[in-house]
C-alpha positions as CSV (number, residue, x, y, z in Angstrom):
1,X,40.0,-7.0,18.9
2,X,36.2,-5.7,19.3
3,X,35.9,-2.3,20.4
4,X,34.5,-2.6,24.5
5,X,30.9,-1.5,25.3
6,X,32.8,1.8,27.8
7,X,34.8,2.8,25.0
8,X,32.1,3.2,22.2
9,X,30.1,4.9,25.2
10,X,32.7,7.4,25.7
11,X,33.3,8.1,21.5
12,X,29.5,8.3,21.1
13,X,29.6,11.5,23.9
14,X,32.7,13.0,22.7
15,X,30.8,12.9,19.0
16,X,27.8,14.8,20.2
17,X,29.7,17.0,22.2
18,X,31.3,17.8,18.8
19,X,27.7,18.2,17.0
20,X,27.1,20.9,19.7
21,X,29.7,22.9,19.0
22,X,28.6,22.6,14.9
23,X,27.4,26.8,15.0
24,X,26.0,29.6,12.8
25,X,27.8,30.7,9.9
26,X,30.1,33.9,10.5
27,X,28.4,36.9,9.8
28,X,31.3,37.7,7.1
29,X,31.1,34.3,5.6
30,X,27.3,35.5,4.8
31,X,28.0,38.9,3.3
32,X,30.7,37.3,1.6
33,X,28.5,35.1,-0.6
34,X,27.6,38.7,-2.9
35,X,30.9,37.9,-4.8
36,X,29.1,35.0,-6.6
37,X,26.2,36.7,-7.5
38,X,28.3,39.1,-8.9
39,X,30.4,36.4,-10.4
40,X,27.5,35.2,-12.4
41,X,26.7,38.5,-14.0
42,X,30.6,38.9,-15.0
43,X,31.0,35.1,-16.3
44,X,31.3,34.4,-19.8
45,X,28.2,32.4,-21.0
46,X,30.1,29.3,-22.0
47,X,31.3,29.0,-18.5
48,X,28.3,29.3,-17.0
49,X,27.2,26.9,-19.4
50,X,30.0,24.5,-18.2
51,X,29.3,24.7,-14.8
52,X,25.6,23.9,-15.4
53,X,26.2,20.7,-17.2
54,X,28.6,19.6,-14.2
55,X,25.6,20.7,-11.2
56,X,23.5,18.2,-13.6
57,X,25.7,15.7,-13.5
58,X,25.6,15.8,-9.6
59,X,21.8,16.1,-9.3
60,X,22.3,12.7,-10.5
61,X,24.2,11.0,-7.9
62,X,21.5,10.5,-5.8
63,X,19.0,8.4,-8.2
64,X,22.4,6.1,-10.0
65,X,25.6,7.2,-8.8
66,X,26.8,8.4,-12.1
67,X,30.4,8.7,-12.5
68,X,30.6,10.2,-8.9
69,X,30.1,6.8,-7.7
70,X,33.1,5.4,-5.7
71,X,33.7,2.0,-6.0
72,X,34.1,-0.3,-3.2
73,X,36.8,-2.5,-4.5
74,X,39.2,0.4,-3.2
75,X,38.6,-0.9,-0.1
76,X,41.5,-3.5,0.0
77,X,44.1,-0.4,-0.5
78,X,42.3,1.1,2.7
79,X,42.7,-2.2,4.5
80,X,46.2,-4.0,3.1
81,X,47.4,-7.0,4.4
82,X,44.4,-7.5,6.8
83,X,42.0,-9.9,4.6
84,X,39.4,-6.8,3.9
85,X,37.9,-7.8,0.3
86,X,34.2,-6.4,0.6
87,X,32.4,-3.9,2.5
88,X,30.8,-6.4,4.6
89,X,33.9,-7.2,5.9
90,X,34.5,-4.2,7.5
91,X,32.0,-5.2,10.2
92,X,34.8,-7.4,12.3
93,X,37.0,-4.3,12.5
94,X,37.2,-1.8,15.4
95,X,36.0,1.3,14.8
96,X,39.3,3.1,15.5
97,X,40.9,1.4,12.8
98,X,38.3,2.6,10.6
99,X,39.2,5.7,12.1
100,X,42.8,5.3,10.8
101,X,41.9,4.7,7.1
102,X,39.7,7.2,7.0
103,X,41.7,9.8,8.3
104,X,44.7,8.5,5.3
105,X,42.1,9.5,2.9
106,X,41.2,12.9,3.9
107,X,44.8,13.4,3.9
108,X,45.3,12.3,0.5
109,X,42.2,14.4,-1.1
110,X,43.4,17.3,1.1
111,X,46.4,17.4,-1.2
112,X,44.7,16.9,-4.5
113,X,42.3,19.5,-3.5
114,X,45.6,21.9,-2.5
115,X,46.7,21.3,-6.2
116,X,43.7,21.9,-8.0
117,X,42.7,25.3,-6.3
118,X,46.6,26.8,-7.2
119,X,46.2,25.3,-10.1
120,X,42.5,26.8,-10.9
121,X,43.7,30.2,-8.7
122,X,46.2,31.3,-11.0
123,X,43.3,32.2,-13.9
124,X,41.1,34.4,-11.4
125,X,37.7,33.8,-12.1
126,X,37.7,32.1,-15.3
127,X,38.8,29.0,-13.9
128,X,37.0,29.6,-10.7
129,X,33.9,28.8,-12.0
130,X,35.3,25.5,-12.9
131,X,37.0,25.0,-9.4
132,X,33.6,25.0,-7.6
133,X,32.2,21.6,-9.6
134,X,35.5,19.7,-8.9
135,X,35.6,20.7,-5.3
136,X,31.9,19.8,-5.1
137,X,32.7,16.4,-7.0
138,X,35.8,15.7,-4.6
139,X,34.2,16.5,-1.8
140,X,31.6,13.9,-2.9
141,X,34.0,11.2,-3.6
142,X,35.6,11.5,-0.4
143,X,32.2,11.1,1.7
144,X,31.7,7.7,-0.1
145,X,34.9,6.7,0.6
146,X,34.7,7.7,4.3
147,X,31.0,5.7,4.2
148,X,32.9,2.5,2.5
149,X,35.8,2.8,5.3
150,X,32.9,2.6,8.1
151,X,31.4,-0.5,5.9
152,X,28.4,1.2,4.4
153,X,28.5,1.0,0.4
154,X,27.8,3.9,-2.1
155,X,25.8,1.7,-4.3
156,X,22.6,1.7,-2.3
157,X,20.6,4.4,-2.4
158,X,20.0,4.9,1.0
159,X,23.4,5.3,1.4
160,X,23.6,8.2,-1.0
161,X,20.4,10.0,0.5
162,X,23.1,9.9,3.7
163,X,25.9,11.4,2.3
164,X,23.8,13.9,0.5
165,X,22.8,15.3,4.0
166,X,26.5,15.0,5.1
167,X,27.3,17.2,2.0
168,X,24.0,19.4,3.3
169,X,24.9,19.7,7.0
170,X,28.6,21.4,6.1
171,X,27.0,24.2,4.5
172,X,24.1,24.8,6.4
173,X,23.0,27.2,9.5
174,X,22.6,26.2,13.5
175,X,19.0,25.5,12.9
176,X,19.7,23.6,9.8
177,X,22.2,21.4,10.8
178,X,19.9,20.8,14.2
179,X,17.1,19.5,11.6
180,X,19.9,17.5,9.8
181,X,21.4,15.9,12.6
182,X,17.7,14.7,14.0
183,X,17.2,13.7,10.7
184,X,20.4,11.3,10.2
185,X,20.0,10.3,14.4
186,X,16.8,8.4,13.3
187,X,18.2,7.0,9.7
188,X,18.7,3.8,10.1
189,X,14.7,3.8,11.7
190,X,11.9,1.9,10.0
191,X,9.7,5.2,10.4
192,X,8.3,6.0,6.7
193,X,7.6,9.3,7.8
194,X,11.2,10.4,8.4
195,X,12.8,9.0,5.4
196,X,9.9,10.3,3.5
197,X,11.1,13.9,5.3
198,X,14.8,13.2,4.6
199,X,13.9,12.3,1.0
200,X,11.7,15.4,0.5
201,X,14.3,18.0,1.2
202,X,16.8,16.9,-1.6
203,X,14.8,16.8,-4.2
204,X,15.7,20.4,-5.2
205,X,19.2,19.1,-5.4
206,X,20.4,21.9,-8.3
207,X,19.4,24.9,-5.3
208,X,21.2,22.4,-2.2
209,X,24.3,22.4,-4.5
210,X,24.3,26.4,-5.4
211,X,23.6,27.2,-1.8
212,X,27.0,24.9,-1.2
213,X,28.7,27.0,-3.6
214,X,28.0,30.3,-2.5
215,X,28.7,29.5,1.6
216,X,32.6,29.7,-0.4
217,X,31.9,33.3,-1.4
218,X,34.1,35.1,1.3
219,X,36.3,32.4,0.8
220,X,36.3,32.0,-3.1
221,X,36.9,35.9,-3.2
222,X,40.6,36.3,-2.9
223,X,41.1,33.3,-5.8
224,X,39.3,35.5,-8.4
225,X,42.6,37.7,-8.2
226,X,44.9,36.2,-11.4
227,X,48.2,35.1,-9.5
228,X,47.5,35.7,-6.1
229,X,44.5,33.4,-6.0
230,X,47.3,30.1,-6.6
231,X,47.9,30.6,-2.7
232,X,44.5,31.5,-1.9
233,X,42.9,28.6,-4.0
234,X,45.5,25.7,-2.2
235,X,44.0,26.7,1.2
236,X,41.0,27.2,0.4
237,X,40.2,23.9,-1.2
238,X,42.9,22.3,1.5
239,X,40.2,23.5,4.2
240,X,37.4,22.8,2.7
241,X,38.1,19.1,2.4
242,X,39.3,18.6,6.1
243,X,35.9,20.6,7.0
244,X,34.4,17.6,5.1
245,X,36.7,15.2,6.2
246,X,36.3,15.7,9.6
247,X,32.0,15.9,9.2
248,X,31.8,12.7,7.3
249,X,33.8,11.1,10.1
250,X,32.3,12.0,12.9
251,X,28.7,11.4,11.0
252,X,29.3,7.9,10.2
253,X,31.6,7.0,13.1
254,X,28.4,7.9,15.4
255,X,26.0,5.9,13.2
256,X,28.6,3.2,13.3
257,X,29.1,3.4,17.3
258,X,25.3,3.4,17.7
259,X,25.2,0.7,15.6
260,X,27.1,-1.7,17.7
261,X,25.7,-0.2,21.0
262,X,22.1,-1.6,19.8
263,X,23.4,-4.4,18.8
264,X,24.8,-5.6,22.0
265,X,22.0,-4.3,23.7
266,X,20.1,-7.0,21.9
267,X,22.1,-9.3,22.4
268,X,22.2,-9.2,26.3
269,X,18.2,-8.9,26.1
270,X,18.5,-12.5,24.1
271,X,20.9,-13.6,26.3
């Protein structure tokens, strides 16, 4: 069953009514970014020297993949017993059962990512600085997943330059997630300019990632305490992947919605 022209009408306001709401960062989640300045004086250089190679590794996702790159053949788990064998085949589904996988998956990663931050919490801040790489990395892997649940595939590059700006939005500002949500309203647009734009602001990819990192300062802080940082480190990480969970929905579900709106626009201009 297709999704009705009334009801993607009604998702596609209840989605920007959500982007409205998308504010400022707390004042306290800003102060609370010193502890990771302070972390890098304290780390030990072969850490530091750890966590470099891994922000490499990311930086680049968005020219191959790399081994960040999700593969679509997952796709049948996310669909079983419905005939779902390639990305294109997500087209004939309704959007609320894309809705349904996706929201499975951020359930599932919400769990790894509980794991791995008690697990990385109970060495304080020697395994901390190893914690932010795999959160960055899961966080990545779920946002392609979420893309191939909505039937767009990891492997183009256009894709990636999307979720990149997903991964952006989260841990920007008001004004910067304003510029990034104009900027991904109008990515799907033939307009060179804006996809030169889009394109422009990601090639400093190692300072996007850092400045990811340290909006987890006020958060992070609690997990550099041996022990104690086991609780703090499941939450954290638990929260931090709905936050993403819940972006890259609502991102690609509106590009998605839009999608079909146009579509059958067209189709009663033709008609």
């Amino acid at each position: 069953m297709i999704d009705s022209k009334d009801w993607l009408q009604s998702e596609l306001l209840r989605i920007e009514a959500w982007e409205k709401d998308q504010g400022d960062l707390w004042f306290w989640e800003k102060i609370g970014r010193l502890p990771f300045k302070i972390m890098d004086k304290w780390t030990p250089k072969f850490i530091q020297t750890k966590m470099g190679t891994l922000l490499d590794e990311l930086g680049q996702y968005i020219q191959t993949g790399g081994s960040y790159l999700s593969s679509t053949s997952k796709i049948k788990s996310y669909y079983p017993n419905m005939g779902i064998d390639s990305v294109e085949d997500v087209n004939r589904l309704p959007v609320s059962t894309m809705d349904k996988a996706v929201k499975g998956i951020t359930k599932n990663r919400k769990n790894i990512a509980a794991i791995q931050g008690a697990g990385t919490g109970i060495g304080g801040i020697f395994t901390l600085s190893l914690d932010i790489p795999f959160l960055l990395g899961l966080q990545l892997k779920t946002l392609q997943d979420i893309a191939i649940c909505y039937g767009y595939d990891p492997n183009d590059k256009k894709e990636r330059l999307f979720i990149i700006k997903s991964l952006q939005f989260i841990s920007s500002d008001i004004v910067g997630k304003q510029v990034i949500l104009a900027q991904l309203s109008k990515f799907d647009s033939q307009d060179e300019e804006t996809k030169r734009e889009v394109l422009s602001e990601v090639q400093g990819w190692r300072e996007v990632v850092l400045s990811y990192r340290d909006q987890f300062g006020w958060k992070k802080m609690f997990q550099m305490i041996p022990i104690a940082g086991l609780v703090f480190g499941a939450f954290i990480n638990r929260s931090a992947i709905n936050d993403i969970g819940e972006a890259g929905m609502m991102l690609y579900r509106k590009r998605r919605i839009v999608e079909r709106l146009n579509k059958d626009n067209t189709s009663n201009l033709l008609s």
